[in-house]
One Martini backbone bead per residue (centre of mass of N, CA, C, O) as a GRO file, in nm:
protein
  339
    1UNK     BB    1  12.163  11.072  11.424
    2UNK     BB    2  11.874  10.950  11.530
    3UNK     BB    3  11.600  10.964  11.468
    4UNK     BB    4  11.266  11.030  11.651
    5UNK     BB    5  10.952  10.951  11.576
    6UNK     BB    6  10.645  11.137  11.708
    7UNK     BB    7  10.400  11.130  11.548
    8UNK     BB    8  10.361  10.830  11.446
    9UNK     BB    9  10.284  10.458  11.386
   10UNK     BB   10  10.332  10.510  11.050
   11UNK     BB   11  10.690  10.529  11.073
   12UNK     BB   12  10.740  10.252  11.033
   13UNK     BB   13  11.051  10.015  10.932
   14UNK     BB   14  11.098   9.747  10.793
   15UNK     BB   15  11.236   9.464  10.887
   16UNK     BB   16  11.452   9.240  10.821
   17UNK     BB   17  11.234   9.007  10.798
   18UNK     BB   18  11.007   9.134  10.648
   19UNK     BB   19  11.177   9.201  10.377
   20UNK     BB   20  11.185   8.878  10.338
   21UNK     BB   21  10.879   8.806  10.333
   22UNK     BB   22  10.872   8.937  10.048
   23UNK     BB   23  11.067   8.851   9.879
   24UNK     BB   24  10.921   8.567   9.892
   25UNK     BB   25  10.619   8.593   9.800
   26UNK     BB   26  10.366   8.469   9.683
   27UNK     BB   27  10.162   8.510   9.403
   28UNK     BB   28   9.897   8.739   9.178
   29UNK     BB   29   9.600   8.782   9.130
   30UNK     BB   30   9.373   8.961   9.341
   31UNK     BB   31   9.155   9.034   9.163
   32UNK     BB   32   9.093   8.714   9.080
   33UNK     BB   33   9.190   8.559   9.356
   34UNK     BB   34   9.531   8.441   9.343
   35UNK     BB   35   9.620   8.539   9.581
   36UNK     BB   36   9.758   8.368   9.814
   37UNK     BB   37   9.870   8.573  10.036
   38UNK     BB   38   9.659   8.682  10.072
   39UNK     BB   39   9.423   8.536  10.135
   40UNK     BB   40   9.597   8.410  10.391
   41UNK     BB   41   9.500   8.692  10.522
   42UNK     BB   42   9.223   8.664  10.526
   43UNK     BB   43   9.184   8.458  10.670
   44UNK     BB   44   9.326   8.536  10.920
   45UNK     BB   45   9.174   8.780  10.993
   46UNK     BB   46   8.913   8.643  11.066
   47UNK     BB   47   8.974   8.448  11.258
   48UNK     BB   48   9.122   8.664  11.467
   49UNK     BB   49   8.792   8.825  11.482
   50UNK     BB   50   8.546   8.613  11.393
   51UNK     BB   51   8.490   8.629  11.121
   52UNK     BB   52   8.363   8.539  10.797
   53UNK     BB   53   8.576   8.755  10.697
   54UNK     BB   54   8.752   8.930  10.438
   55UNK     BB   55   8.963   9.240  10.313
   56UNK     BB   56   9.200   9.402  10.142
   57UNK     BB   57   9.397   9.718  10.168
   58UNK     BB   58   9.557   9.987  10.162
   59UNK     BB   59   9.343  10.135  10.398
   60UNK     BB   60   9.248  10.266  10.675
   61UNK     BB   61   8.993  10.467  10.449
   62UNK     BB   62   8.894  10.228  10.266
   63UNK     BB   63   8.777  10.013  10.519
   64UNK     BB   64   8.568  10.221  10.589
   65UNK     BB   65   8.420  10.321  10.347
   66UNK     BB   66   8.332  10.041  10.296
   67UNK     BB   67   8.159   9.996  10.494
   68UNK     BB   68   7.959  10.281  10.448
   69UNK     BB   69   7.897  10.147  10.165
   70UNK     BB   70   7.765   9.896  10.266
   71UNK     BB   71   7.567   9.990  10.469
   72UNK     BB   72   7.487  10.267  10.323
   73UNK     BB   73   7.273  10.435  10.140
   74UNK     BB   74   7.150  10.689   9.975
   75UNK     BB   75   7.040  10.916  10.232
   76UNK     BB   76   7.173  10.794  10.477
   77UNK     BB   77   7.264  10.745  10.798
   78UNK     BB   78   7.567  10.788  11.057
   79UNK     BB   79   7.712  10.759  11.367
   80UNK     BB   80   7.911  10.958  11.521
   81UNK     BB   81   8.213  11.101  11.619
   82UNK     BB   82   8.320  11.425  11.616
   83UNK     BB   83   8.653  11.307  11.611
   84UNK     BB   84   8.628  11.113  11.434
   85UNK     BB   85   8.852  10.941  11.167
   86UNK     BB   86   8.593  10.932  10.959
   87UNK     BB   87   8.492  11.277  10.993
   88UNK     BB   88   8.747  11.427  10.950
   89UNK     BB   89   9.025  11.267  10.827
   90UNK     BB   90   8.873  11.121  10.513
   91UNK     BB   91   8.738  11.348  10.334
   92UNK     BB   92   8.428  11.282  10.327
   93UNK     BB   93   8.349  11.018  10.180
   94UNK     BB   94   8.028  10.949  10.278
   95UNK     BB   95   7.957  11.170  10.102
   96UNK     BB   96   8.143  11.224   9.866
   97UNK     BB   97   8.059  10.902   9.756
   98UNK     BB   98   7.774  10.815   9.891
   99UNK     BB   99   7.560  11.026  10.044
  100UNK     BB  100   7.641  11.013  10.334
  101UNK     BB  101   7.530  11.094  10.652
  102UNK     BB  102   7.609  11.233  10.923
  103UNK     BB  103   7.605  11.215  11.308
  104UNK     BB  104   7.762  11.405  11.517
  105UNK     BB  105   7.897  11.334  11.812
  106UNK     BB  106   8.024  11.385  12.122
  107UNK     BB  107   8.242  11.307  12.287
  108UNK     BB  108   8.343  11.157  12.571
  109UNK     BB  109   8.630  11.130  12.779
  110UNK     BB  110   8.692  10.848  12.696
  111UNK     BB  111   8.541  10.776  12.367
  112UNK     BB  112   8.275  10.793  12.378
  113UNK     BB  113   7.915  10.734  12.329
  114UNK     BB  114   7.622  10.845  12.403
  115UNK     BB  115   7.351  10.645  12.391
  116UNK     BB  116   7.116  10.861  12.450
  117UNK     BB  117   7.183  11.085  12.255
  118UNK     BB  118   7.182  10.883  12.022
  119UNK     BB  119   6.881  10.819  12.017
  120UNK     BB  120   6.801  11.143  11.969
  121UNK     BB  121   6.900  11.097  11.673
  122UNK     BB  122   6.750  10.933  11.560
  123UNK     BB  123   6.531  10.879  11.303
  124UNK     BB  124   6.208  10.876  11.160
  125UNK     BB  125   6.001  10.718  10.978
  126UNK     BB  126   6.078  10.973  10.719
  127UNK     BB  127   6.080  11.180  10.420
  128UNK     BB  128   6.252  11.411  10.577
  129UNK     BB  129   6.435  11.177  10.653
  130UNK     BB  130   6.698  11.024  10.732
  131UNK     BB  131   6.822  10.704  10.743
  132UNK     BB  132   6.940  10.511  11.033
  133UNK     BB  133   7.204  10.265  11.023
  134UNK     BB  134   7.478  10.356  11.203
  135UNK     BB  135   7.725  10.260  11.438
  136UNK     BB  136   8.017  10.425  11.522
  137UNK     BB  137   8.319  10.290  11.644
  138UNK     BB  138   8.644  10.380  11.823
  139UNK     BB  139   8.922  10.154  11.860
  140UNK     BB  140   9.116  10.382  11.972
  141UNK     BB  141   9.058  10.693  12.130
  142UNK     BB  142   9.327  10.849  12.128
  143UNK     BB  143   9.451  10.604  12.333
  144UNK     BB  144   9.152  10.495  12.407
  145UNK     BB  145   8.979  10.196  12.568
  146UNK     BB  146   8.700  10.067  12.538
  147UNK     BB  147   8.462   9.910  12.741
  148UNK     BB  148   8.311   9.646  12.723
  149UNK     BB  149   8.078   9.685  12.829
  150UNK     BB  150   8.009   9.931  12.636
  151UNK     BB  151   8.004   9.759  12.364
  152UNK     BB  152   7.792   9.562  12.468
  153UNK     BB  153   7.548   9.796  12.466
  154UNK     BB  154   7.603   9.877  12.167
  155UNK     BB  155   7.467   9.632  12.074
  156UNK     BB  156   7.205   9.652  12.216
  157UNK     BB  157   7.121   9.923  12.068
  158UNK     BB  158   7.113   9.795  11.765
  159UNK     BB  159   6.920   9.600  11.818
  160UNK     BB  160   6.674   9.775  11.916
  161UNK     BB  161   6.692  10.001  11.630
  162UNK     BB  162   6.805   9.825  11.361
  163UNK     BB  163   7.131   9.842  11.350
  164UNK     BB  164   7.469   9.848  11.242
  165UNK     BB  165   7.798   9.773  11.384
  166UNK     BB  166   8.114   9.981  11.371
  167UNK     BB  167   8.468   9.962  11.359
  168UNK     BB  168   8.708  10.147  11.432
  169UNK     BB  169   9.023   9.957  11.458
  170UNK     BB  170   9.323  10.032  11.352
  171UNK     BB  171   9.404   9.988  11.727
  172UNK     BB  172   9.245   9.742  11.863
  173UNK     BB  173   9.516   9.573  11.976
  174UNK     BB  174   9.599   9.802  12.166
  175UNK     BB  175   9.362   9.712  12.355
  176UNK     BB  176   9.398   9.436  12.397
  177UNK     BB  177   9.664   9.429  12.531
  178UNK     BB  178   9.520   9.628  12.772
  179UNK     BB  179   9.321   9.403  12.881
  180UNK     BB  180   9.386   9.117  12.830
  181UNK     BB  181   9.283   9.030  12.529
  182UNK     BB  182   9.115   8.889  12.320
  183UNK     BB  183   9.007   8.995  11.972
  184UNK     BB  184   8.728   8.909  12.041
  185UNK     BB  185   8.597   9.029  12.259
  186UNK     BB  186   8.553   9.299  12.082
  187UNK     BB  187   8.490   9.157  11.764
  188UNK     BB  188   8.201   9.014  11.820
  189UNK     BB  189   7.995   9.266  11.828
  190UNK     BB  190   8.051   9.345  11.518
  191UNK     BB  191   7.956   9.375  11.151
  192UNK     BB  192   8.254   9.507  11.142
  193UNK     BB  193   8.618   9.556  11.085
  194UNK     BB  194   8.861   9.789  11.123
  195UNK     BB  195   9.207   9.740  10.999
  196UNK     BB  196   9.578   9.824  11.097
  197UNK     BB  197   9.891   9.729  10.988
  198UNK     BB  198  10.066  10.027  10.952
  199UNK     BB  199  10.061  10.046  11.243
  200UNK     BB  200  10.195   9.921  11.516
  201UNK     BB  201  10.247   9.631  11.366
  202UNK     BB  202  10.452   9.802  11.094
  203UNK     BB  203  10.380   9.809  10.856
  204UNK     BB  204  10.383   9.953  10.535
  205UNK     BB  205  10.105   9.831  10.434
  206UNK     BB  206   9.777   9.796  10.525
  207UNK     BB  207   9.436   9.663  10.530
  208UNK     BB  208   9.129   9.529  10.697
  209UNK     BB  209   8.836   9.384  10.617
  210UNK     BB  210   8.584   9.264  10.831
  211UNK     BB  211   8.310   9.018  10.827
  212UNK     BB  212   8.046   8.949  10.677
  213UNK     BB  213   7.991   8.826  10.386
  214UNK     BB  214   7.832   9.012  10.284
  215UNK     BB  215   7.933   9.279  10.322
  216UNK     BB  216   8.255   9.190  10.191
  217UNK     BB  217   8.093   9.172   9.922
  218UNK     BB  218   8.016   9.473   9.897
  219UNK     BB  219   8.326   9.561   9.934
  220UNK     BB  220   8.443   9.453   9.672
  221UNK     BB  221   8.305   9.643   9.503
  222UNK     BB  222   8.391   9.920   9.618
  223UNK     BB  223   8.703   9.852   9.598
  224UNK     BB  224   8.686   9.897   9.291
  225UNK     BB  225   8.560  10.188   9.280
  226UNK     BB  226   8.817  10.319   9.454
  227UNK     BB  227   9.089  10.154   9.331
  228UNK     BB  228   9.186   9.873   9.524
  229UNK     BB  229   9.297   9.707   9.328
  230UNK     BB  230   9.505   9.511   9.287
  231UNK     BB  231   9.765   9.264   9.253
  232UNK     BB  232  10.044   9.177   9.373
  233UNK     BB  233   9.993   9.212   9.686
  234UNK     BB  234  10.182   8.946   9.855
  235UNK     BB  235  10.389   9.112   9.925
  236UNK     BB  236  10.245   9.330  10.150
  237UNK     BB  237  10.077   9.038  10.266
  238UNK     BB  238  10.343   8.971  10.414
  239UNK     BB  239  10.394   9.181  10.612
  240UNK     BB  240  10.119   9.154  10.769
  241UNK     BB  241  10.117   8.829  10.843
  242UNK     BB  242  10.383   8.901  11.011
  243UNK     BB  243  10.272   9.122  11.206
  244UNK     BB  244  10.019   8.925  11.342
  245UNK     BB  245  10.248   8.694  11.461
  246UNK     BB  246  10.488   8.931  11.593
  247UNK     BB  247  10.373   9.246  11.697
  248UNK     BB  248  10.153   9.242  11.935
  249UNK     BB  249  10.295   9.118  12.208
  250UNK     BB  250  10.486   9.413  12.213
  251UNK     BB  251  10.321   9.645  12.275
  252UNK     BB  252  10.360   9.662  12.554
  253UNK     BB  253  10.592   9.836  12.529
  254UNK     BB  254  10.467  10.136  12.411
  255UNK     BB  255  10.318  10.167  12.685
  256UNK     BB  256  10.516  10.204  12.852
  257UNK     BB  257  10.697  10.416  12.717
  258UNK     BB  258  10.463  10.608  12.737
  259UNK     BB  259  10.472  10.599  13.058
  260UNK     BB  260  10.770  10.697  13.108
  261UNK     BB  261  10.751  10.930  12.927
  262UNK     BB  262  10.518  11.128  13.098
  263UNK     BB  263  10.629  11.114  13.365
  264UNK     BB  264  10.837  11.251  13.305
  265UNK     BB  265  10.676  11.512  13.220
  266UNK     BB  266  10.558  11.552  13.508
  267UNK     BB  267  10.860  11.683  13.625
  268UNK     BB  268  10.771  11.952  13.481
  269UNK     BB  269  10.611  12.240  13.519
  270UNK     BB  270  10.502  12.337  13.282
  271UNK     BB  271  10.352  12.021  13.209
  272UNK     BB  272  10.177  12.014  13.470
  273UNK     BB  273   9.834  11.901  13.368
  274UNK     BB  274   9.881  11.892  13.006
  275UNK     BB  275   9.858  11.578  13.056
  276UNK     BB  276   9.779  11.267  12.928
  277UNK     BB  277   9.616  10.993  12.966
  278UNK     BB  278   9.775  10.688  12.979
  279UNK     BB  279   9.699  10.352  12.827
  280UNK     BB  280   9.895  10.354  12.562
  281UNK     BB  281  10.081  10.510  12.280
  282UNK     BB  282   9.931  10.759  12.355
  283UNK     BB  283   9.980  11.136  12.370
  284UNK     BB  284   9.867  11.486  12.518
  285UNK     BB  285   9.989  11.833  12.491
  286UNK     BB  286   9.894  12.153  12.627
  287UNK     BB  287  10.032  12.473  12.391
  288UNK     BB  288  10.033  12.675  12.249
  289UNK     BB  289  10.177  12.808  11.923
  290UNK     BB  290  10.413  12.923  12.025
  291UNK     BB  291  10.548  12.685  12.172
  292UNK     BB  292  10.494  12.449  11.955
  293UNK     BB  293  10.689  12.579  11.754
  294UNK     BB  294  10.955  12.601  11.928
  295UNK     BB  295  10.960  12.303  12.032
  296UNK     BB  296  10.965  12.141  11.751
  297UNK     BB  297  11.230  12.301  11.662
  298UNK     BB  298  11.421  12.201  11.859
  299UNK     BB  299  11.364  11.904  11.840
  300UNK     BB  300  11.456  11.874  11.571
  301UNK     BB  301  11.759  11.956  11.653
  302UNK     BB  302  11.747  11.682  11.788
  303UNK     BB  303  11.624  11.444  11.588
  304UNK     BB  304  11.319  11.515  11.679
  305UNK     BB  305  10.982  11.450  11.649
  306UNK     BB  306  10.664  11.624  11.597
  307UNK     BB  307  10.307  11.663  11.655
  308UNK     BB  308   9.984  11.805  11.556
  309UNK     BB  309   9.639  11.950  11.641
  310UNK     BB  310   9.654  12.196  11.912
  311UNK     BB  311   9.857  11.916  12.019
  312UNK     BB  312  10.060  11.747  12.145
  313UNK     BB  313  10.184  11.438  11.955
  314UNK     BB  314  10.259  11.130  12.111
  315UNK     BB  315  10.375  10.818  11.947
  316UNK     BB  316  10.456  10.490  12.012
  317UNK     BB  317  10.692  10.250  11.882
  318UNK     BB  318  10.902  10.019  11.782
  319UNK     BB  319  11.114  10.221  11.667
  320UNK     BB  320  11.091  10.276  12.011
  321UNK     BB  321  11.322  10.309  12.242
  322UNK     BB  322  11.430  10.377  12.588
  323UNK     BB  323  11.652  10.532  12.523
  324UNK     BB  324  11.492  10.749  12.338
  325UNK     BB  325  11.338  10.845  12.576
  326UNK     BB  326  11.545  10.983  12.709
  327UNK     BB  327  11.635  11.184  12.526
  328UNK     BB  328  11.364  11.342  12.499
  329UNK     BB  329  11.331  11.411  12.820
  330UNK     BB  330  11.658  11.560  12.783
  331UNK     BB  331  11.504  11.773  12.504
  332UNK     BB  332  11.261  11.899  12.725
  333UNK     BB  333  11.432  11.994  12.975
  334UNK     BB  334  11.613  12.174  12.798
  335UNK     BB  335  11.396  12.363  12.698
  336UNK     BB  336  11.221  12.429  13.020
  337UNK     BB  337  11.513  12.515  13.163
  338UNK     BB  338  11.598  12.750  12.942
  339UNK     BB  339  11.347  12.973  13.010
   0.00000   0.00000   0.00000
């Protein structure tokens, strides 16, 4: 039986297309600046989100990390949300590898960050005080989607206060797609963007910073300091490439997906009320800790699986089809209608 992985969409595996292009890939040195096939992705990747570069890197824990190490020196530090996945999931590399201080406020319901909190988190230009350099913004987050609206205000606070603006851009495709806008509309507010290709997109490896010349070139120094060098790298820049061409505007796909799953999902009573709102891919069921358990281990046992830090976390994504999502529906029912 197929297994049905809802845990992440970072568990998808490279199509028999994806897999041709990789084998056929013109390569080089990287570290060098020589694989053509990098390259060509990083130009396409600057293009495609309207910055000045790009730089290829193995993880978008990495090409943030990067940013936040192009963007601040030791002793500086940066706004982020209480729940950021720089802030909490990354290991805390900008403060252990860069000496940078977080500054986390509360995440709104939405997924923003409220600007006058921010503000009021600023700190005064004094030798007592970290320097504050940047506000970080999350988009997806938790797979809800930042409003352009918002972000455009977002710009405009970091213009008023000298600061600048990265986003951890991970999802930031299944924005586009929710919006039904160029992936410009959303990246042309920020001075960096990390992009995960690794996650909705399918391929198996790679994120990418895009950002202004300065930045980037910053960014390339620290990605060797951190071990990100690669060399013949074009194998997976090609599998990027492919996804960035192909697997976009298909995201639509997992969106729906995901709101048939909830429907269905709220359909059952002991589960009415305690799922959240799909916008995108994701969506969040709260369940105490012993239900969470027993449903775990039962959807294994139906070859599905599920995961989560504290609610259940279900993620669709290309290798989840329509039929798949039936089965799911009719394994959670299975299990709350025979309690």
């Amino acid at each position: 039986m197929k297994i049905i992985d809802l845990r992440s969409d970072t568990v998808t595996k490279p199509s028999a297309e994806m897999r041709k292009v990789m084998f056929e890939a013109e390569v080089g040195d990287d570290v060098y600046g020589e694989d053509p096939t990098v390259n060509k992705l990083e130009k396409l990747a600057s293009e495609m989100l309207g910055t000045e570069d790009a730089i290829f890197a193995p993880s978008g824990t990495q090409t943030n990390l990067m940013a936040l190490l192009s963007h601040c020196e030791r002793g500086e530090e940066y706004i982020v949300g209480q729940g950021a996945h720089t802030y909490i999931h990354e290991g805390g590399g900008a403060a252990v590898l860069g000496s940078i201080q977080p500054q986390p406020i509360e995440f709104e319901d939405d997924g923003t960050i409220d600007l006058k909190k921010a503000e009021s988190k600023i700190k005064p230009d004094d030798f007592h005080f970290a320097k504050t350099k940047l506000l970080s913004l999350e988009n997806t987050n938790n797979g809800k989607v930042l409003p352009l609206e918002y972000i455009n205000r977002s710009r405009e606070f970091v213009d008023k206060h000298n600061l600048k603006l990265h986003l951890d851009g991970a999802r930031v495709f299944n924005a586009a797609v929710k919006l039904n806008v160029d992936i410009k509309e959303i990246t042309k507010y920020f001075d960096s963007i990390s992009i995960c290709i690794s996650k909705g997109l399918g391929a198996p490896v790679g994120s990418l910073l895009c950002g202004t010349k300065e930045i980037i070139q910053k960014a390339r120094r620290w990605r060797k300091v951190l071990g990100g060098g690669m060399r013949q790298a074009g194998i997976i820049a090609s599998a990027c490439i492919y996804a960035l061409e192909n697997n976009i505007d298909r995201l639509a796909d997992d969106h729906k997906n995901a709101k048939t799953l909830s429907d269905g999902l709220n359909t059952i009573p002991e589960l009415k009320g305690s799922i959240s709102e799909v916008q995108t891919n994701i969506m969040f069921i709260d369940v105490d800790e012993k239900m969470f358990n027993e449903l775990q281990e039962f959807m294994k046992s139906k070859s599905i699986l599920i995961g989560g830090y504290g609610s259940i976390r279900l993620v669709t994504h290309l290798d989840i089809s329509k039929d798949d999502i039936d089965r799911v529906l009719e394994a959670f029912k299975e299990f709350y209608f025979s309690k």
